[in-house]
Phi, psi and omega in degrees: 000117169246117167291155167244163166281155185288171159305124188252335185286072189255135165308159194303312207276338186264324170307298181312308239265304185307310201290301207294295156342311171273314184255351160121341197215140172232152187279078174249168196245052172244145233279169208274140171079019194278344177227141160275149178288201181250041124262345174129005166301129147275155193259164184283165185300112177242194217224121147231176175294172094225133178114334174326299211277328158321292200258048186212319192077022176235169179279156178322129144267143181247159166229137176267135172096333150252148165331119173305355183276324182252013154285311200306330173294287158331277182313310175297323186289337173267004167295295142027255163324317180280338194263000000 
């Protein structure tokens, strides 16, 4: 018997597309210095929602600042609360 692992190597967008589908919500990240203020600062990592507000009736959250392993902790516990 062989298990295979699934593709973990998926366009982005099928990713996002998958988390909604399985949890109703989905997580994205991006990570520090992927963007600048207008002097040229990278900005720090931040964490948001999508979809949130669909499946909750609440607004999107963004978390600034934090490892995306403790928004995603975060993020789960008020789906939680919300759900």
């Amino acid at each position: 018997m062989t298990t295979e692992l699934p593709d973990f190597h998926i366009p982005h967008m099928e990713k996002i597309e998958w988390m909604v589908e399985t949890k109703g919500w989905a997580v994205e990240t991006m990570t520090a210095g992927a963007f600048t203020d207008v002097e040229g600062n990278p900005l720090p990592t931040y964490t948001y929602t999508v979809n949130f507000t669909r499946r909750f009736a609440m607004p999107e959250i963004v978390i600034v600042g934090l490892a995306p392993v403790a928004c995603a902790g975060i993020l789960d516990l008020v789906a939680d609360v919300c759900g």
